[in-house]
Steps between C-alpha positions, in 0.01 A plus 500: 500500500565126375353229760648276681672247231654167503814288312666758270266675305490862471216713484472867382885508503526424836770205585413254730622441869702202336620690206659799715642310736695255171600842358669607828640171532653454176646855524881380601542826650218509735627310857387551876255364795168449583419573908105459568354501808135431594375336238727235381695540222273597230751734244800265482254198409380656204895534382588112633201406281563713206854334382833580478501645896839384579645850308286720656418312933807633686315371825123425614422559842192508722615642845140430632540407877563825660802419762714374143341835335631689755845329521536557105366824458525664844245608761257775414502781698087501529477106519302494168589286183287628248615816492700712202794520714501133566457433116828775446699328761448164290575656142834659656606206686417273190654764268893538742503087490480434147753751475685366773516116382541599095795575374444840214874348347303156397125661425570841413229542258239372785226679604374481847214529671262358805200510487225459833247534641336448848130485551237393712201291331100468592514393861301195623174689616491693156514810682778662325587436205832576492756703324895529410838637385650409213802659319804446275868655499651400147746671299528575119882517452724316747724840528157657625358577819165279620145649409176399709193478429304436863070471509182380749284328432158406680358192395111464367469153456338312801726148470834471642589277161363722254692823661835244476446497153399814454858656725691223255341689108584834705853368556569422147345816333730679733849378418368481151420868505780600694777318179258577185288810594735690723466778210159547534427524834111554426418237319747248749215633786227388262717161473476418809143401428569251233313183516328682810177619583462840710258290680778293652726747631528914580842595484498836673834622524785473263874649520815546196822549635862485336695596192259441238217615686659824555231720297181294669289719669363268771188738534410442143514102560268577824245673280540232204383204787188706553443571141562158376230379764755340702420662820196713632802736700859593508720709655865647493677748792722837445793310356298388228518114544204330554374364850239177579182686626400257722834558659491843538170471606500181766313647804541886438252796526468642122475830382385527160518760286313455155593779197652546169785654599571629154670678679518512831395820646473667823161398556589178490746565760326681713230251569779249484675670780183617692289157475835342624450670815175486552553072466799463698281683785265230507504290784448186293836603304878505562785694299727263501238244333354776235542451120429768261376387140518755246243260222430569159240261353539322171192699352638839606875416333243374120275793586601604139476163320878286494706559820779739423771367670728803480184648667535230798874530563430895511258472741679264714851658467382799711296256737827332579712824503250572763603212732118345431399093485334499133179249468364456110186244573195402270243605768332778348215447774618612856366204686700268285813682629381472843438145463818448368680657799308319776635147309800589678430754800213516781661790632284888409563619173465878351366642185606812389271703206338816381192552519430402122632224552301409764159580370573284200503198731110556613477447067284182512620449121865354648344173668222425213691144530445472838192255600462730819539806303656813656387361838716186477844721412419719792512213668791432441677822490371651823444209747880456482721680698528816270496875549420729215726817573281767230743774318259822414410571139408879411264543291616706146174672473384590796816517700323261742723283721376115514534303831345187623259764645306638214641272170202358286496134437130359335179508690470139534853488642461819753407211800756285385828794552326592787507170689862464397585892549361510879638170567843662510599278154550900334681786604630811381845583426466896666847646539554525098666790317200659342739681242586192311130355448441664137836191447434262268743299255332478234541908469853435622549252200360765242707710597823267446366421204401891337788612652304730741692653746424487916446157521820409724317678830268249477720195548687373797885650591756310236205341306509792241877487439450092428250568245710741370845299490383190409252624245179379647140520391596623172683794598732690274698779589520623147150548536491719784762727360315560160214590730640744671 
């Protein structure tokens, strides 16, 4: 990652702020507007400043009182401005006018686009430091339909200035991107960091729409923000596009649900669907406010060195076939996850986990960085509002089946569980099927992959026909047939 440069120098091949914004400019094809609101107008300056902007500035606006806002863009159903729907409304509206006021007979090689964004910077008490919209709907033929390329960012930079100029660089490596990288969707998300430092922004969600985005997997751009260190967590829902967690999660009670899911299997379901009822019975919790995270963490998905991404999109194609909210984070500890739900909810929130999975937390190995040590992320885990909701585990040797009442966690940690454990912050999940415990997907996987037969009982209704159909996991019906 080059730093932050200045005049027109490059630096490991990577173009300046001033040099992108010249090359869009002197691109006699490339013509549209600028709308910012929030922060001044940060992008267009770096294209007035470049040269030759009179080609490329349709229009520069800054709508920033909110009663002019509203009488340009219309009224928001929620009252909000810094909102993706907001930030649409301005795209479309900029988009229809250009289109409306040009005449295709006089520019008909022209092509449009507007570009926004609206955001909200460090507010005066430095309490929050703020966070955005910003997107661009451009085409790349003038007989095409518009693509869009929409993404948040939260600001990390603790000066209303320095996040202007930070919003501005963002700007320009966008509509850059969007006209020279459009073909390499991967390395226009690594882009967007050009002349940046990760330490001055998170962008945490990130959405490819239109014609020649068609073959984007918007999952695979979720997991690439996480992997690239842009963000600590994303998310995506059953329709595969991906959603702003601290959206999802503003003021809800959480269910959490941490596995492989490689693949889903009807264990996972079944303390899905049981721990589910056992939270929305709380009196501290309401249905209509629950949201169910199915997370897979960064170190599970490289648990075998390089992320396979083919692996991912398996994995997350049943998930969303399922009609489950998808969470890929870099919290391999659970009382990072924890913390990173309470930055946006007070209300209780529910962990769902075998019992392996559970003793593994009482490790004292995991928080070795910790100046508190084990103690400290207990601290932060527990004294929350949480509920650990405990899935059995029988034991392969002895048949024995594991509960919160007779698992084995170390002798210097047996007072610890049992303060939490009798405290009520534990409790078993009892009403489980005991004929699917012997479950796992790792044996389901071997089998997929050998060719085994029998492993289709031990998957969710449908999910065996998707593997098979859309060739998941590795499967190969040729396989199975020579087998037989």
């Amino acid at each position: 990652m080059a730093l932050k440069l200045k005049g027109d120098i490059e630096i490991n091949d990577i173009p300046t702020s001033k040099a992108k914004a010249l090359k869009v400019n002197l691109n006699k094809y490339i013509y549209g507007t600028f709308a910012e609101i929030g922060a001044g107008q940060e992008t267009v300056r770096h294209f007035f400043r470049a040269g030759g902007a009179s080609g490329t500035i349709a229009k520069a606006m800054s709508a920033y009182d909110k009663d002019f806002s509203n009488a340009v863009y219309g009224v928001e159903d929620d009252g909000r401005y810094v909102t993706e729907d907001r930030l649409k409304r301005m795209l479309t509206y900029e988009i229809e006018l250009t289109e409306d006021r040009l005449s295709r007979k006089k520019h008909p090689n022209k092509m449009f686009f507007s570009y926004a964004n609206t955001v909200t910077t460090i507010d005066f008490a430095r309490k929050f430091k703020g966070h955005g919209w910003v997107g661009i709907k451009f085409q790349l033929d003038p007989l095409e339909d518009y693509n869009e390329i929409i993404l948040h960012l939260r600001f990390k930079e603790t000066d209303a200035k320095l996040q202007q100029e930070t919003l501005g660089i963002l700007g320009v490596n966008l509509i850059y991107g969007a006209y020279y990288l459009n073909d390499k969707p991967k390395e226009l998300l690594k882009s967007l960091y050009d002349n940046l430092h990760k330490v001055q922004l998170e962008i945490d969600m990130i959405n490819f729409s239109g014609p020649r985005f068609s073959y984007v997997d918007n999952r695979l751009m979720s997991l690439l923000l996480v992997r690239n260190g842009m963000t600590n967590a994303v998310m995506f829902g059953p329709d595969g596009n991906n959603l702003l967690p601290a959206q999802q999660l503003y003021k809800a009670n959480i269910l959490a649900l941490r596995g492989s899911f490689r693949p889903v299997t009807k264990v996972n379901m079944n303390m899905y669907k049981l721990a589910e009822e056992m939270f929305i019975n709380e009196n501290k919790v309401s249905k209509k406010n629950t949201k169910i995270i199915f997370e897979i963490t960064l170190t599970n998905l490289s648990a075998e060195g390089e992320i396979d991404e083919r692996d991912f999109l398996d994995r997350a194609e049943l998930l969303c076939s399922l009609g489950q909210h998808v969470m890929i984070t870099n919290y391999q500890e659970y009382y990072k996850l924890v913390e990173y739900f309470s930055e946006f909810t007070k209300a209780r929130i529910g962990l769902a986990m075998g019992v392996y999975s559970f003793v593994q937390i009482f490790d004292e190995k995991y928080y070795r960085n910790l100046s508190g040590g084990i103690l400290e992320a207990f601290g932060k885990l527990f004294f929350k509002d949480l509920k650990v909701y405990l899935y059995p585990l029988k034991d392969q040797r002895t048949g024995e089946i594991k509960t919160s009442e007779n698992l084995k966690v170390h002798p210097r940690m047996k007072e610890l569980y049992k303060f939490f454990k009798y405290n009520g912050k534990v409790v078993d999940i009892k009403d489980y099927d005991p004929e699917i415990l012997e479950i796992f997907s790792r044996t389901v996987l071997d089998m997929i992959a050998n060719g085994k037969n029998g492993w289709e009982e031990m998957l969710p209704i449908g999910i065996a026909e998707i593997i098979k159909d859309q060739r998941l996991f590795g499967y190969s019906r040729r396989k199975f047939e020579q087998l037989k």
